[in-house]
C-alpha positions in Angstrom: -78.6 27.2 -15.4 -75.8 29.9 -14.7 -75.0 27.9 -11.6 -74.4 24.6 -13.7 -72.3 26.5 -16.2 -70.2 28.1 -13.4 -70.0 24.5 -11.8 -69.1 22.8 -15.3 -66.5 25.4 -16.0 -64.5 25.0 -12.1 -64.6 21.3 -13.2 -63.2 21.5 -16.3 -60.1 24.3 -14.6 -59.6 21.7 -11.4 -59.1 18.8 -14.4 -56.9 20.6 -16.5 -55.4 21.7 -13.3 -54.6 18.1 -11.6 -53.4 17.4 -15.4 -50.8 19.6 -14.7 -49.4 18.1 -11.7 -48.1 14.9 -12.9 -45.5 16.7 -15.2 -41.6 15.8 -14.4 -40.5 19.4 -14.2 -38.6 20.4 -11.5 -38.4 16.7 -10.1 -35.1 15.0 -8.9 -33.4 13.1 -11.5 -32.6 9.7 -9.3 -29.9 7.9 -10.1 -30.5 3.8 -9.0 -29.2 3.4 -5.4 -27.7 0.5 -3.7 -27.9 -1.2 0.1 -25.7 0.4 2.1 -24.7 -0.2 5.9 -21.4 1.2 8.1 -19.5 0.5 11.3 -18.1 3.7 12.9 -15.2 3.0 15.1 -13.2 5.3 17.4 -9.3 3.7 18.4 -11.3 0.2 17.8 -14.4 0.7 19.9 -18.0 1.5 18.3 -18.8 5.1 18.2 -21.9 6.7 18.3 -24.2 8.3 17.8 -22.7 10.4 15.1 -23.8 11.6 11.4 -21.5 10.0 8.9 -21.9 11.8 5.5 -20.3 10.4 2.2 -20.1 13.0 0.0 -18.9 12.2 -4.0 -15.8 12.4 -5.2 -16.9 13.7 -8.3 -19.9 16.0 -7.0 -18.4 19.1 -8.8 -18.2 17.4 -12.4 -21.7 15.5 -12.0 -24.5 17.2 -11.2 -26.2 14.1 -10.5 -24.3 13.2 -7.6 -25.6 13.3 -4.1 -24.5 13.0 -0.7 -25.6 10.7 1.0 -26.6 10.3 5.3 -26.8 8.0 7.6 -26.4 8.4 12.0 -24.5 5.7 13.4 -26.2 4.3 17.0 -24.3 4.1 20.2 -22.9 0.5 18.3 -21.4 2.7 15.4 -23.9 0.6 13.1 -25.0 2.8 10.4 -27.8 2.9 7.8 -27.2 5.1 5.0 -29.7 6.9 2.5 -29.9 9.1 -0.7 -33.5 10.1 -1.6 -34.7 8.4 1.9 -34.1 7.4 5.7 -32.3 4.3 4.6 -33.0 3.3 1.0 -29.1 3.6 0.0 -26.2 5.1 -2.0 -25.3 4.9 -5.7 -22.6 3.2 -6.7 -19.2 5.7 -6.8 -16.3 6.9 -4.8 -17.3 9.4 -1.7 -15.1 10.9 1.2 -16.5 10.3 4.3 -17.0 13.4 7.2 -18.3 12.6 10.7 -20.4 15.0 12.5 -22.6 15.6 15.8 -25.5 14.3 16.0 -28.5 16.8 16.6 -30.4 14.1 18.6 -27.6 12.9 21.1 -23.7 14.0 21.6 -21.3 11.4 20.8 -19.4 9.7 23.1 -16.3 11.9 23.0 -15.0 14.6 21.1 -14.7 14.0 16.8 -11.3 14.9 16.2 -11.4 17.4 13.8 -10.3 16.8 10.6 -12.6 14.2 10.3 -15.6 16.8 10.0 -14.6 18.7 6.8 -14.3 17.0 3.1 -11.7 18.8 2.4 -9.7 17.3 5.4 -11.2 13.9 5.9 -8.3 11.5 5.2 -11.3 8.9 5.0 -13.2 7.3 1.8 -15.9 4.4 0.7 -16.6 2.7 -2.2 -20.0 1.6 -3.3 -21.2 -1.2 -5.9 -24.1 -2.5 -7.5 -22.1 -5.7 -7.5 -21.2 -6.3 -3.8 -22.7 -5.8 -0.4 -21.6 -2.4 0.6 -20.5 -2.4 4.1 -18.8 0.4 5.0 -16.2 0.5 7.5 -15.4 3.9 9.6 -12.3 3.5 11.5 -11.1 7.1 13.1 -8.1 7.4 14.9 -7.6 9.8 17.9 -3.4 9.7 17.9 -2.0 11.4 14.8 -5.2 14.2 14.6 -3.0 17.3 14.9 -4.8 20.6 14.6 -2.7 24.1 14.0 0.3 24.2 15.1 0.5 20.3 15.9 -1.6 20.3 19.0 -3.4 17.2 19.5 -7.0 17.8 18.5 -7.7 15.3 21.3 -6.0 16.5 24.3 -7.2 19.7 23.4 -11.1 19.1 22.9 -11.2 17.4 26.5 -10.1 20.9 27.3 -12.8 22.8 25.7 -15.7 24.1 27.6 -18.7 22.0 25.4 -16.6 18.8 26.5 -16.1 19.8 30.3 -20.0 20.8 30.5 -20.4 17.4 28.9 -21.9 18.3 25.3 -19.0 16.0 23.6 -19.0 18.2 20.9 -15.4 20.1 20.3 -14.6 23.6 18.7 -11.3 23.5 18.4 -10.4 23.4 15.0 
């Protein structure tokens, strides 16, 4: 009898328990996303693999902003995502930043000022309305880095790029 009253009362705790656990607190507010794809480009060719993040405009006024990730392939074609791998972006201005990939270097060294969103001169667009294609175009001429040395010229000189990593930390 005391075994079926201990039973019945773990029951009625792993209920109320499971009860608990559909509850909203602490959950993500989602904001409705939209298809999103890119092209990464490097003087014309495709570039890749890379990470291309696009980060709001507006992400310090709305907390419901996010940024949102994609890595380009060794075309430069990109898939981006907000809550998953590759489910989107909501609609919204972002600046876009380029980084290494973790999985593979990129083909040649990301000129800097392309890695930062404070320095990024680039941007996208995304609409519910419209297919979002996203088009990254980065220039090697015109990246100057301190002093107007060519972010270029000077990454082929770096160590990570002569041992073949891609990767560049001149800054």
């Amino acid at each position: 009898m005391a075994s079926r009253q201990l039973f019945g009362g773990l029951a009625s705790l792993l209920v109320l328990g499971l009860a608990g656990c559909g509850s909203n607190e602490g959950a993500i507010d989602k904001v409705p996303v939209y298809p999103a794809t890119g092209v990464v480009r490097m003087d014309g060719k495709p570039f890749g693999p890379v990470v291309v993040e696009l980060a709001p405009v507006d992400r310090d006024s709305n907390s419901k902003a996010r940024t949102v990730m994609g890595t380009a392939d060794a075309q430069g074609k990109v898939v981006f995502g907000t809550y998953g791998i590759d489910d989107g972006a909501a609609a919204g201005e972002y600046k876009v930043v380029i980084r290494s990939s973790l999985s593979a270097p990129p083909p040649g060294p990301i000129p800097t000022r392309y890695g930062s969103f404070t320095s990024t001169p680039l941007t996208a667009s995304i609409s519910p309305d419209r297919p979002n294609e996203v088009a990254v175009d980065l220039q090697v001429s015109g990246s100057k880095g301190p002093g107007g040395t060519d972010v270029f010229t000077e990454a082929t000189k770096s160590e990570a790029f002569r041992a073949g990593t891609g990767t560049s930390t001149t800054e």
